[in-house]
CHARMM internal coordinates of N, CA and C (Angstrom, degrees):
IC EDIT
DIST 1 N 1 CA 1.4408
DIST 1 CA 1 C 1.5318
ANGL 1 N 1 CA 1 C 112.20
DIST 1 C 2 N 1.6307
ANGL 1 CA 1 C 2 N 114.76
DIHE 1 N 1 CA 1 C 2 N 2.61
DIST 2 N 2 CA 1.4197
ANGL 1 C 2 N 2 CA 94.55
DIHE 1 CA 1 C 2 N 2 CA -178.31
DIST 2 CA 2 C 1.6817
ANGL 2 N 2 CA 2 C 95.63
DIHE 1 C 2 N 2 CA 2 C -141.28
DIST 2 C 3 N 1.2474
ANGL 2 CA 2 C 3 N 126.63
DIHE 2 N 2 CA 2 C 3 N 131.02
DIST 3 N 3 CA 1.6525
ANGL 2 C 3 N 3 CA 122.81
DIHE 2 CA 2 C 3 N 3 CA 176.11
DIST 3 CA 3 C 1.4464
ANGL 3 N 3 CA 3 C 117.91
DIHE 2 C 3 N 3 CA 3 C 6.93
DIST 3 C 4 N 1.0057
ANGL 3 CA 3 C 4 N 120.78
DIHE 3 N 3 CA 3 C 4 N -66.23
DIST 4 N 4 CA 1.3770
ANGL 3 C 4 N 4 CA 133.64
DIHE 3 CA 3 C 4 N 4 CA -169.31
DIST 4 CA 4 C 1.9090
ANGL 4 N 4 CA 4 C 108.18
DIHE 3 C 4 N 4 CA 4 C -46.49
DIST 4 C 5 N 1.6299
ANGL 4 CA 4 C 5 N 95.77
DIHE 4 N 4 CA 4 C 5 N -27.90
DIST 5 N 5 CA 1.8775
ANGL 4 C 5 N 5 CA 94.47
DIHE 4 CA 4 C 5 N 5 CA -160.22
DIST 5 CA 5 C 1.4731
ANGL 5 N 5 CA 5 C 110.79
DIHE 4 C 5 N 5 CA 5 C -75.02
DIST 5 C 6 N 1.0409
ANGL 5 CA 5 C 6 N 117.31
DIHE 5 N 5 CA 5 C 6 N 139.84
DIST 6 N 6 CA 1.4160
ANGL 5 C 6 N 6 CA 123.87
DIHE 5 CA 5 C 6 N 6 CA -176.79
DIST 6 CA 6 C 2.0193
ANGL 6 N 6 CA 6 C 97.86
DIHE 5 C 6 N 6 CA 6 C -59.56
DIST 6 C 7 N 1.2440
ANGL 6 CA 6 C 7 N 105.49
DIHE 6 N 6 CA 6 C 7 N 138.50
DIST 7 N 7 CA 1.0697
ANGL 6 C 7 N 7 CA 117.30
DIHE 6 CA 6 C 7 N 7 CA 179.64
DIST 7 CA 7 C 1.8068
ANGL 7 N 7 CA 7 C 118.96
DIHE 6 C 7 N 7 CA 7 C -111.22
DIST 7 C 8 N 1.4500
ANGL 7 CA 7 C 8 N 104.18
DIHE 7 N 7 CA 7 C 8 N 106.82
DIST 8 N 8 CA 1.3470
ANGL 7 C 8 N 8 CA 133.94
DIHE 7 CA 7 C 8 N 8 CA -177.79
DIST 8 CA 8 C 1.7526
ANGL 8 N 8 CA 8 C 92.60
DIHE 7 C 8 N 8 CA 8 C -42.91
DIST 8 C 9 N 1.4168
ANGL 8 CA 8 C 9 N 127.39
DIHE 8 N 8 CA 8 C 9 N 127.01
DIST 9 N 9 CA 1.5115
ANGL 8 C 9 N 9 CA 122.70
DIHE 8 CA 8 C 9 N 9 CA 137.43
DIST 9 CA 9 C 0.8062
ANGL 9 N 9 CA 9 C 128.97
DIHE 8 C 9 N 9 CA 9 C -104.07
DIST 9 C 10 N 1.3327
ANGL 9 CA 9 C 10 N 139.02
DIHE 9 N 9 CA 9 C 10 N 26.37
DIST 10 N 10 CA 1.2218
ANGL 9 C 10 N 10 CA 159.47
DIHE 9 CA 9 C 10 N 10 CA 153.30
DIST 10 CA 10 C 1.4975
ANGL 10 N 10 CA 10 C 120.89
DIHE 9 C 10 N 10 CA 10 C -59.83
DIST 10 C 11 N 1.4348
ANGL 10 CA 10 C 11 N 108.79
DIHE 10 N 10 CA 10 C 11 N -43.51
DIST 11 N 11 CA 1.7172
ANGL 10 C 11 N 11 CA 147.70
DIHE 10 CA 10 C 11 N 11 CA -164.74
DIST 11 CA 11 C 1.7911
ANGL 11 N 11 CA 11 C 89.70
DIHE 10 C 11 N 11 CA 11 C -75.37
DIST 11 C 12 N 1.5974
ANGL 11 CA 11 C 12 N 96.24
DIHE 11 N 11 CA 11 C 12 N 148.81
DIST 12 N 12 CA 1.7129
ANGL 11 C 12 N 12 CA 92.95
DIHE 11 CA 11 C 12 N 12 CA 136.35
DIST 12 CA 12 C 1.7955
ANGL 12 N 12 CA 12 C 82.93
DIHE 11 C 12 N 12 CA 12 C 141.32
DIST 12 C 13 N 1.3876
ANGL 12 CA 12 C 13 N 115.25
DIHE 12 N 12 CA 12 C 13 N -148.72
DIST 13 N 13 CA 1.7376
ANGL 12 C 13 N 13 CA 114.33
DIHE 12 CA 12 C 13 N 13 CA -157.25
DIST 13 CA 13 C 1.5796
ANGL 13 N 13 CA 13 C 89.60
DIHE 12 C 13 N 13 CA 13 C -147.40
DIST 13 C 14 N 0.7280
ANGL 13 CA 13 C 14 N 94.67
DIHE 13 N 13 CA 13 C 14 N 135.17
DIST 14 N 14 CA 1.6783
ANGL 13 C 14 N 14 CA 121.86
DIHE 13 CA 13 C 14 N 14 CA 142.73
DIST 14 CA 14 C 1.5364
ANGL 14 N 14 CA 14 C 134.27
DIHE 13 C 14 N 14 CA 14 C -105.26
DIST 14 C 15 N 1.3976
ANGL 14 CA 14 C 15 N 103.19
DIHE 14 N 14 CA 14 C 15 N 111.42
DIST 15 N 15 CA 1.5416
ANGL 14 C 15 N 15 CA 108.02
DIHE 14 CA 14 C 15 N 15 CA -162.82
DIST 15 CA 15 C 1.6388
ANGL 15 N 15 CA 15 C 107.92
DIHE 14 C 15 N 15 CA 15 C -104.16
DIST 15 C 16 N 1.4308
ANGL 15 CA 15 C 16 N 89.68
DIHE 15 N 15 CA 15 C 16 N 100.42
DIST 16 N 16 CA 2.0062
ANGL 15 C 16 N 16 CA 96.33
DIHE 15 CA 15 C 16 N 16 CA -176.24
DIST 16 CA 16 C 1.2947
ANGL 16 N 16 CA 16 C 104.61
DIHE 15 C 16 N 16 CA 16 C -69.08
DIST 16 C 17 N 1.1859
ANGL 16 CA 16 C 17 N 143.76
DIHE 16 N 16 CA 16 C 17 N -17.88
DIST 17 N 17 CA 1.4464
ANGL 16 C 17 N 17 CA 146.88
DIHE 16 CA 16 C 17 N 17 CA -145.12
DIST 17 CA 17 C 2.1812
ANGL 17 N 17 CA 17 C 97.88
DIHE 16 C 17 N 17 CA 17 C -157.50
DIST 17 C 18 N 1.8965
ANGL 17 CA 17 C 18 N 82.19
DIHE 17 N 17 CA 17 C 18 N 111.19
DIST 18 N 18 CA 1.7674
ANGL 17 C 18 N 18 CA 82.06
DIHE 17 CA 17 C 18 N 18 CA 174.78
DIST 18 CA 18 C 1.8651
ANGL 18 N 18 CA 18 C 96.18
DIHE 17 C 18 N 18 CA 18 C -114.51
DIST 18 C 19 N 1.3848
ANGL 18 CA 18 C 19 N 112.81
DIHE 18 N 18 CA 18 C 19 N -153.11
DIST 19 N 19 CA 1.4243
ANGL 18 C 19 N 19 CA 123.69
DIHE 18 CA 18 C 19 N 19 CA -161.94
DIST 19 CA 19 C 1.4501
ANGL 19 N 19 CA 19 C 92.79
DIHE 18 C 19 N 19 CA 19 C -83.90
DIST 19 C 20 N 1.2791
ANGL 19 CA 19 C 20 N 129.36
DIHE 19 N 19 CA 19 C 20 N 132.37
DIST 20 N 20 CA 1.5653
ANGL 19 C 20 N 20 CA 155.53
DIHE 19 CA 19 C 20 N 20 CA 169.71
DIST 20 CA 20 C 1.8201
ANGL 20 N 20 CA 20 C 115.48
DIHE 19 C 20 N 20 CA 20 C 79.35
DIST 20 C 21 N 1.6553
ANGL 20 CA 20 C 21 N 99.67
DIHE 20 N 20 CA 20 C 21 N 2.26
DIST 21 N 21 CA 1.5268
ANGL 20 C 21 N 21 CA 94.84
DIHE 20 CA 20 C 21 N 21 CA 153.88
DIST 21 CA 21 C 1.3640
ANGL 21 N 21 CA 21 C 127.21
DIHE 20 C 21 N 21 CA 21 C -67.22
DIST 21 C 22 N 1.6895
ANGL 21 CA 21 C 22 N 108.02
DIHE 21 N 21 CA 21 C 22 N 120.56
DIST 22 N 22 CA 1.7710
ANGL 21 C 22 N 22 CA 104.19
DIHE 21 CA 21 C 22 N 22 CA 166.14
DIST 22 CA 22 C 0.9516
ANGL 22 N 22 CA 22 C 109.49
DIHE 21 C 22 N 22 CA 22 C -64.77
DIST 22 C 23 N 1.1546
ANGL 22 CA 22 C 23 N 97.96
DIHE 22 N 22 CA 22 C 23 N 155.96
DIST 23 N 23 CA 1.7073
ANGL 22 C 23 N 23 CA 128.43
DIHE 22 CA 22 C 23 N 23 CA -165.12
DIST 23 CA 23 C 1.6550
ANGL 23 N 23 CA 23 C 122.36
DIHE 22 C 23 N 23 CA 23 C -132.62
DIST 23 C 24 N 1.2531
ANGL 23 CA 23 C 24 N 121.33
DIHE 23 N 23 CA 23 C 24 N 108.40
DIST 24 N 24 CA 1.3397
ANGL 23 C 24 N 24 CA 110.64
DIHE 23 CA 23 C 24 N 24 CA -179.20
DIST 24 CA 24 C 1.6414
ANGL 24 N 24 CA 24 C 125.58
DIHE 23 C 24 N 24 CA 24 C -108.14
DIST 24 C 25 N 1.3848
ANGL 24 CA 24 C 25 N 135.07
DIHE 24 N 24 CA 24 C 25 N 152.93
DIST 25 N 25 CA 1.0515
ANGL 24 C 25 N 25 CA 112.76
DIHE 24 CA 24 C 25 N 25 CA -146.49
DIST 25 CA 25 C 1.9157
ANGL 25 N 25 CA 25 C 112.09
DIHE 24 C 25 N 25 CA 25 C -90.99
DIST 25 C 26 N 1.0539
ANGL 25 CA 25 C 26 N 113.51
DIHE 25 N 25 CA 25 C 26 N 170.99
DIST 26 N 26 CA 1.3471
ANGL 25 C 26 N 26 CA 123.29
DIHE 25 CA 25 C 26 N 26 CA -124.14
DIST 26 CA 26 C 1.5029
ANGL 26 N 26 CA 26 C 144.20
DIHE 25 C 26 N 26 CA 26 C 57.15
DIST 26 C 27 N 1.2286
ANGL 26 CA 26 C 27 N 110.03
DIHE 26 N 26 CA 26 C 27 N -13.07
DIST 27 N 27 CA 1.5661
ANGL 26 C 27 N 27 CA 114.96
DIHE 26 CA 26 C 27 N 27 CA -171.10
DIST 27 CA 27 C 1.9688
ANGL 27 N 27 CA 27 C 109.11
DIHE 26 C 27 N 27 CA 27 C -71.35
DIST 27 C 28 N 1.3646
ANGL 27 CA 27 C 28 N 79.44
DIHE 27 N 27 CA 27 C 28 N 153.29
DIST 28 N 28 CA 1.9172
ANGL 27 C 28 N 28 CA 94.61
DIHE 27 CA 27 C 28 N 28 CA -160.55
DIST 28 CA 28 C 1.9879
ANGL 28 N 28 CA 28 C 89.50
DIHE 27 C 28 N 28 CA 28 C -72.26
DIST 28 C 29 N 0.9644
ANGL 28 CA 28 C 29 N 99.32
DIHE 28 N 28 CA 28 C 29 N 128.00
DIST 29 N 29 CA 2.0061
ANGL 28 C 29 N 29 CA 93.84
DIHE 28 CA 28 C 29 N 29 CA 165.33
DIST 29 CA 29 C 1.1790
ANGL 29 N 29 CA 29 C 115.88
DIHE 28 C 29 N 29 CA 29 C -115.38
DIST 29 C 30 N 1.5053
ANGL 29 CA 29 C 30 N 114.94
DIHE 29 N 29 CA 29 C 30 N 17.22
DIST 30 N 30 CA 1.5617
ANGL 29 C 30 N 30 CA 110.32
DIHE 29 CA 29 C 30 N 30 CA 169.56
DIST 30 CA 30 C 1.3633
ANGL 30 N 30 CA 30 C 105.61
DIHE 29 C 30 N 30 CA 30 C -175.34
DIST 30 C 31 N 1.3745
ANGL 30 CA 30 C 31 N 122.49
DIHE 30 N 30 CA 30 C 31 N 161.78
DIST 31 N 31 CA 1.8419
ANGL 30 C 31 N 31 CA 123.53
DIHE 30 CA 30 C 31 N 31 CA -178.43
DIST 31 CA 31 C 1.4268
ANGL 31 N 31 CA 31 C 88.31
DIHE 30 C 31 N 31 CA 31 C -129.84
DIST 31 C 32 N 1.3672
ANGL 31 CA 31 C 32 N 112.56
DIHE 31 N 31 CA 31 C 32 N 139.68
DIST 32 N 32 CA 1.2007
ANGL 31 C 32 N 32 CA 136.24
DIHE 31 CA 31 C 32 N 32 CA 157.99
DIST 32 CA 32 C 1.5626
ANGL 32 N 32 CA 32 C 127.22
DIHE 31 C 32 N 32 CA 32 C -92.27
DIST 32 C 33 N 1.2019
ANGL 32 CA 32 C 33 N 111.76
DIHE 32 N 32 CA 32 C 33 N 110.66
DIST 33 N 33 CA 1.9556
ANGL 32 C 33 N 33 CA 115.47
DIHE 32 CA 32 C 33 N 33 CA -179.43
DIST 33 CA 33 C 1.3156
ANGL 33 N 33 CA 33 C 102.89
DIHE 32 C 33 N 33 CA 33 C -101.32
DIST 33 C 34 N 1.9364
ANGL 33 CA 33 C 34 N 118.53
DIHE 33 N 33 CA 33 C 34 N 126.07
DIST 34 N 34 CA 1.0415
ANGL 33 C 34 N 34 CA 88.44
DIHE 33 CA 33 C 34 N 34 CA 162.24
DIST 34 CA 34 C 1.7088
ANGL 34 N 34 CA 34 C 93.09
DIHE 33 C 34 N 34 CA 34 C -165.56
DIST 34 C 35 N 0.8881
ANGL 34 CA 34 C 35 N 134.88
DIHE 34 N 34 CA 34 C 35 N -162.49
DIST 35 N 35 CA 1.3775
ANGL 34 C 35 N 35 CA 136.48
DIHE 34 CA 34 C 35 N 35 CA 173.30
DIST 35 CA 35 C 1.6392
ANGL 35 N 35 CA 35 C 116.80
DIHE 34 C 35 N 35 CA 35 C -134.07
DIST 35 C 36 N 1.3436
ANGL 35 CA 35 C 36 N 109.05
DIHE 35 N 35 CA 35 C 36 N -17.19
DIST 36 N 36 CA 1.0992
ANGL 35 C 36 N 36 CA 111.06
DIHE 35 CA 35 C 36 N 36 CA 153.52
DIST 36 CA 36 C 1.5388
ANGL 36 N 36 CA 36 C 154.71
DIHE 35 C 36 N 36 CA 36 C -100.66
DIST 36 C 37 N 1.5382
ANGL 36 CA 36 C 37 N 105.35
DIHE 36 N 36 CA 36 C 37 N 78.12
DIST 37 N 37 CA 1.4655
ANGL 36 C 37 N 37 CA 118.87
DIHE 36 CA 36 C 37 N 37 CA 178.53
DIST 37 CA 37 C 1.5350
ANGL 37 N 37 CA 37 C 121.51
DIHE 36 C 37 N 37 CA 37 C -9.15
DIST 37 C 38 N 1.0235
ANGL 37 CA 37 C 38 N 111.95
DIHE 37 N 37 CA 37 C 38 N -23.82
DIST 38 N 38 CA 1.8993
ANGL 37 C 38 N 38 CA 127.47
DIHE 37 CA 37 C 38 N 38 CA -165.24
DIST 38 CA 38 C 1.4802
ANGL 38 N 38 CA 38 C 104.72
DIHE 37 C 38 N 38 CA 38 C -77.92
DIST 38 C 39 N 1.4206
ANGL 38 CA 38 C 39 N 94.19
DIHE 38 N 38 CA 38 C 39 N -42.58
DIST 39 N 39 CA 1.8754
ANGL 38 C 39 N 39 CA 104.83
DIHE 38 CA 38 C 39 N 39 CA -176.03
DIST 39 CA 39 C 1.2151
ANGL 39 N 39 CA 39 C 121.41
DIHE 38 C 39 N 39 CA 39 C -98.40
DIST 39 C 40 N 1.2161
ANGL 39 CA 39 C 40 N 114.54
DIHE 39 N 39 CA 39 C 40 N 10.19
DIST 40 N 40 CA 1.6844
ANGL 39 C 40 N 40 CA 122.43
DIHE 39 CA 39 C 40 N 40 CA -166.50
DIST 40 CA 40 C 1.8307
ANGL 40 N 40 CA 40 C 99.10
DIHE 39 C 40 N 40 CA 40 C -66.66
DIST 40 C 41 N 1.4028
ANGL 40 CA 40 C 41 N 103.50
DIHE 40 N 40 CA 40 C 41 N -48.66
DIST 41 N 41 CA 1.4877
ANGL 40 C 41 N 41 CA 121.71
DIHE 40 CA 40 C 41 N 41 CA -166.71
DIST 41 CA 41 C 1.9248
ANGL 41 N 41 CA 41 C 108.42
DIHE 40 C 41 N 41 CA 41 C -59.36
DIST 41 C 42 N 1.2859
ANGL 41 CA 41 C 42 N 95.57
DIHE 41 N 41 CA 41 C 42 N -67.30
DIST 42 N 42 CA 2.0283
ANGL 41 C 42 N 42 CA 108.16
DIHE 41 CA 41 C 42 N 42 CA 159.90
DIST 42 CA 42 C 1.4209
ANGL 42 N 42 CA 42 C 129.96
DIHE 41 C 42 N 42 CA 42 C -54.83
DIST 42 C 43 N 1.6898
ANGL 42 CA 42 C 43 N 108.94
DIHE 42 N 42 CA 42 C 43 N -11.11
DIST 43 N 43 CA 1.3546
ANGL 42 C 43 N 43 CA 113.25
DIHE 42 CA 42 C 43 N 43 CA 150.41
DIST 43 CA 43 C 1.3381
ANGL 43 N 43 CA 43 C 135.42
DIHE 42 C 43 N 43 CA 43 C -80.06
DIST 43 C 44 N 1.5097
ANGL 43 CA 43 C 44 N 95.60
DIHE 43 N 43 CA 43 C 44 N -44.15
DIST 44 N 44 CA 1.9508
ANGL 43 C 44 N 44 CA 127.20
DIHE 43 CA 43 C 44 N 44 CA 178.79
DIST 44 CA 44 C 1.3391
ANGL 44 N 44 CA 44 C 88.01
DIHE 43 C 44 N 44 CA 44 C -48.95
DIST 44 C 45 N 1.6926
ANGL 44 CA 44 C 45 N 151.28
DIHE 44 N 44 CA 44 C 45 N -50.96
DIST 45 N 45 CA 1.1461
ANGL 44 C 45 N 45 CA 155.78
DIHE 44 CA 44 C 45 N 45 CA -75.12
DIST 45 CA 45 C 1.4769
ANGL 45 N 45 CA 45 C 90.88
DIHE 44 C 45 N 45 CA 45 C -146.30
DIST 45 C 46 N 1.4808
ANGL 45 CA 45 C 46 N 113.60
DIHE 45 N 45 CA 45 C 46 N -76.41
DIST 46 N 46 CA 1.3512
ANGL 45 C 46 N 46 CA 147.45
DIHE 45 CA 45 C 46 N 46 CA 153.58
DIST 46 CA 46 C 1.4806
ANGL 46 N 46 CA 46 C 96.70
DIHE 45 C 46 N 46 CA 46 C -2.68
DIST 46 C 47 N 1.8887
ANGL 46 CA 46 C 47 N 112.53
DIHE 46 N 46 CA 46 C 47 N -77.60
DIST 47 N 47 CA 1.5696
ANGL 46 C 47 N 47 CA 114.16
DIHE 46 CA 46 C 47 N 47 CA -156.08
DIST 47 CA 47 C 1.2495
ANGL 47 N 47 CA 47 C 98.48
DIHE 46 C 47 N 47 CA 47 C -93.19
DIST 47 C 48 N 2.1210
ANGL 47 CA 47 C 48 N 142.27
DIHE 47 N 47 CA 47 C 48 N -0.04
DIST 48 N 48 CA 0.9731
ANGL 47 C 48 N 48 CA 100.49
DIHE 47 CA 47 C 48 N 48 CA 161.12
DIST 48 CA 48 C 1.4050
ANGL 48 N 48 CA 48 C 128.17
DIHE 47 C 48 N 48 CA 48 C -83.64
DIST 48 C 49 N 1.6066
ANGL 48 CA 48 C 49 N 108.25
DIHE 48 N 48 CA 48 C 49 N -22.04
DIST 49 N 49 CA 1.5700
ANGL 48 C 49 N 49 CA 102.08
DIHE 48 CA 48 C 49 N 49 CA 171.64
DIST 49 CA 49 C 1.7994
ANGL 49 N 49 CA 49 C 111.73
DIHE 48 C 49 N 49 CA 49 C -78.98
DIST 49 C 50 N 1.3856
ANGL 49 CA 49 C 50 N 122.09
DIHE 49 N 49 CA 49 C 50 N 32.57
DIST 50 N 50 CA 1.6401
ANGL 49 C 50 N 50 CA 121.09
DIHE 49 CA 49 C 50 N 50 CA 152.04
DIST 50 CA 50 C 1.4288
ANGL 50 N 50 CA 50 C 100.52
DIHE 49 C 50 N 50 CA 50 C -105.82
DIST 50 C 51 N 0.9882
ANGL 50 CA 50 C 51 N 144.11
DIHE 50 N 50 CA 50 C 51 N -1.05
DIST 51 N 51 CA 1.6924
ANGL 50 C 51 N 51 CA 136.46
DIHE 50 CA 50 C 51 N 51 CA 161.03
DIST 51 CA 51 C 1.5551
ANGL 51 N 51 CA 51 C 105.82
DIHE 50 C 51 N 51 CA 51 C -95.42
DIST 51 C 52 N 1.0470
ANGL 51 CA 51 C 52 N 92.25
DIHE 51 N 51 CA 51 C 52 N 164.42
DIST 52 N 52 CA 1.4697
ANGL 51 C 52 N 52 CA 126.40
DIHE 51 CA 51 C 52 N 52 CA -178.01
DIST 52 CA 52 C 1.3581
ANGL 52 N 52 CA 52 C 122.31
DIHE 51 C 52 N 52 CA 52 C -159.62
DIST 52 C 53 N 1.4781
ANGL 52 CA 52 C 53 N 109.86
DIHE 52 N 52 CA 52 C 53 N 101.76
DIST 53 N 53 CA 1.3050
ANGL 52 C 53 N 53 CA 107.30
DIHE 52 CA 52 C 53 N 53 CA -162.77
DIST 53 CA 53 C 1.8851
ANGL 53 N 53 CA 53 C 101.20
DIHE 52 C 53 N 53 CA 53 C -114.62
DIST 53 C 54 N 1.4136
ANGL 53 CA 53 C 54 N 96.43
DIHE 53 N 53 CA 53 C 54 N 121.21
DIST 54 N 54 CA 1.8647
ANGL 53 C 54 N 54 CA 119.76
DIHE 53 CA 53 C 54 N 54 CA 175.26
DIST 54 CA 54 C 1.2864
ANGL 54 N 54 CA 54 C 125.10
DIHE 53 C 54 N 54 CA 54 C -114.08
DIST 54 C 55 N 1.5367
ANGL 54 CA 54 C 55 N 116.49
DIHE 54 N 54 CA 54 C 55 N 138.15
DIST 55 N 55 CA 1.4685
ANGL 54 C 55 N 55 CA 102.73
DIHE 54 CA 54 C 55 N 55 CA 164.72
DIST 55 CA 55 C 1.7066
ANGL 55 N 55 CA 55 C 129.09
DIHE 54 C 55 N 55 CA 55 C -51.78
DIST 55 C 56 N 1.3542
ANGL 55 CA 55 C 56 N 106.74
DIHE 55 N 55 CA 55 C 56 N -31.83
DIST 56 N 56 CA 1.5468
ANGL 55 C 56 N 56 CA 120.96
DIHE 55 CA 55 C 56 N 56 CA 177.03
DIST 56 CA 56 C 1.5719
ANGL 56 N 56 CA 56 C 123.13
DIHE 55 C 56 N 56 CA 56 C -92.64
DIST 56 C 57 N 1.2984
ANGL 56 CA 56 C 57 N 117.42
DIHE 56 N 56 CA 56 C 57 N 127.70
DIST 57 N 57 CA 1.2942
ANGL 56 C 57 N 57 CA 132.61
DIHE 56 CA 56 C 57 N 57 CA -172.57
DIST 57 CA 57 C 1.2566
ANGL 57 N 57 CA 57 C 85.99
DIHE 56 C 57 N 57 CA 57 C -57.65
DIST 57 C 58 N 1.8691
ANGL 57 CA 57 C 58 N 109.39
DIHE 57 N 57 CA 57 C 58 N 149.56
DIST 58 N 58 CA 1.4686
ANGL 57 C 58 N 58 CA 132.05
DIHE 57 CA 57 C 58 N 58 CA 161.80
DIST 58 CA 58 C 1.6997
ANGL 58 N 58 CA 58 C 117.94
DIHE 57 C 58 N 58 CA 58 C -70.96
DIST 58 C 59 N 0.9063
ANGL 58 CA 58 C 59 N 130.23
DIHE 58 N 58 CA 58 C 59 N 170.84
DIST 59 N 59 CA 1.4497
ANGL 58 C 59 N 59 CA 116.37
DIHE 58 CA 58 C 59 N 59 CA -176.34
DIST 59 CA 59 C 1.8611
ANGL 59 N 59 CA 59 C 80.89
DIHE 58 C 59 N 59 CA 59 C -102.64
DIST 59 C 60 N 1.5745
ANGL 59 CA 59 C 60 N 99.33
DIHE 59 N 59 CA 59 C 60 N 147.86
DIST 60 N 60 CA 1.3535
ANGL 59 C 60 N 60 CA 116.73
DIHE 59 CA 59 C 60 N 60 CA 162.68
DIST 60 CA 60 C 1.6447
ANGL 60 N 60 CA 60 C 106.76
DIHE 59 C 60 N 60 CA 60 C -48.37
DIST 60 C 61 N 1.7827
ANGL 60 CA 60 C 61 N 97.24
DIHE 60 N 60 CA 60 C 61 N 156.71
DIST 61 N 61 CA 1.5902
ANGL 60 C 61 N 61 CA 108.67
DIHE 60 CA 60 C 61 N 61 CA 158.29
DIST 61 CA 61 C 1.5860
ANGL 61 N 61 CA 61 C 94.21
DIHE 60 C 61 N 61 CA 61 C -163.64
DIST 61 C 62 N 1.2193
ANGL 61 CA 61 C 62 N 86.67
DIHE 61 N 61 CA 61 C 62 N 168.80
DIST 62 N 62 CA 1.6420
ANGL 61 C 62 N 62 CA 111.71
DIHE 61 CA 61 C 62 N 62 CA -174.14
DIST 62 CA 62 C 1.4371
ANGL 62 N 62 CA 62 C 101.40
DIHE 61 C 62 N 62 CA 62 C -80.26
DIST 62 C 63 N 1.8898
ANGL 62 CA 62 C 63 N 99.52
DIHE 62 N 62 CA 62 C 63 N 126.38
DIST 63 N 63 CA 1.1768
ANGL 62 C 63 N 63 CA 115.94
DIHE 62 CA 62 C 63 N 63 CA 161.25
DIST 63 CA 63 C 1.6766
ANGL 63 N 63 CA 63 C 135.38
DIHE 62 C 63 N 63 CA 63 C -32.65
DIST 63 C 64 N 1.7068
ANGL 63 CA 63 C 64 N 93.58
DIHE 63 N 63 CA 63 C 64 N -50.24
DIST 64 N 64 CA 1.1639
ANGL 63 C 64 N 64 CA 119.03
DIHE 63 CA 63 C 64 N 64 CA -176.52
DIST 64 CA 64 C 1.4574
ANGL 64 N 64 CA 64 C 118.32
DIHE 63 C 64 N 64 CA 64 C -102.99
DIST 64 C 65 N 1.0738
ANGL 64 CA 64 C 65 N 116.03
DIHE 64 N 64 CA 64 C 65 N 97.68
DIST 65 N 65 CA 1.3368
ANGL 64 C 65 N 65 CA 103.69
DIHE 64 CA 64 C 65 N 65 CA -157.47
DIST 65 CA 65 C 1.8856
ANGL 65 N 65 CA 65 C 108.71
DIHE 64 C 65 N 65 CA 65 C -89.83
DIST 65 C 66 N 1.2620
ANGL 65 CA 65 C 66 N 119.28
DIHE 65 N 65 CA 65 C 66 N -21.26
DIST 66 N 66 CA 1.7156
ANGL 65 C 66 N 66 CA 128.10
DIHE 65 CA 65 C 66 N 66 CA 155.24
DIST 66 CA 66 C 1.4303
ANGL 66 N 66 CA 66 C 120.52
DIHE 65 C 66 N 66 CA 66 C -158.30
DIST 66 C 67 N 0.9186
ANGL 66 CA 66 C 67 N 105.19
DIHE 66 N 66 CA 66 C 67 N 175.03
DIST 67 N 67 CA 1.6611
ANGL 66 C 67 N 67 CA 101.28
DIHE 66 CA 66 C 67 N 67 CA 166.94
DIST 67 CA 67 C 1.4810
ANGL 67 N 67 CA 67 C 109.95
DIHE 66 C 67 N 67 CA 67 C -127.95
DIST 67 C 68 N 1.3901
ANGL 67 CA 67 C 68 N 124.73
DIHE 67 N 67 CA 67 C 68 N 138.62
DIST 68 N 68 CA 1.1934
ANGL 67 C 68 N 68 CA 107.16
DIHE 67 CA 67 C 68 N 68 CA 166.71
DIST 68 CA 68 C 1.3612
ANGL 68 N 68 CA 68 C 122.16
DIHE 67 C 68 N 68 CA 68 C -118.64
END
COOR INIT
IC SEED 1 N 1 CA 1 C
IC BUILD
């Protein structure tokens, strides 16, 4: 958690489901990699409050929002 920590590449998410994909229920919206059992729970946690699931499509936006 702080610069110094060796950083796992093994680790990380797979996001089956991005902003204005339908979604039906049961379907997986993300995979978790990780080696540590400890964090599985604070991750699970993590990506469900990054979804938001609506009957109504989001309005598009740009990927890119500038460059500088």
């Amino acid at each position: 958690m702080t610069k110094e920590d060796k950083i796992d590449s093994l680790a990380g998410i797979v996001l089956n489901k991005k902003i204005g994909d339908k979604v039906e229920k049961g379907e997986i919206l993300a995979y978790i990699h990780t080696n540590l059992e400890d964090r599985i729970e604070e991750a699970k946690k993590d990506i469900q409050k990054a979804y938001e699931i609506s009957k109504t499509v989001p309005e598009k936006y740009e990927d890119i929002l500038g460059i500088i």
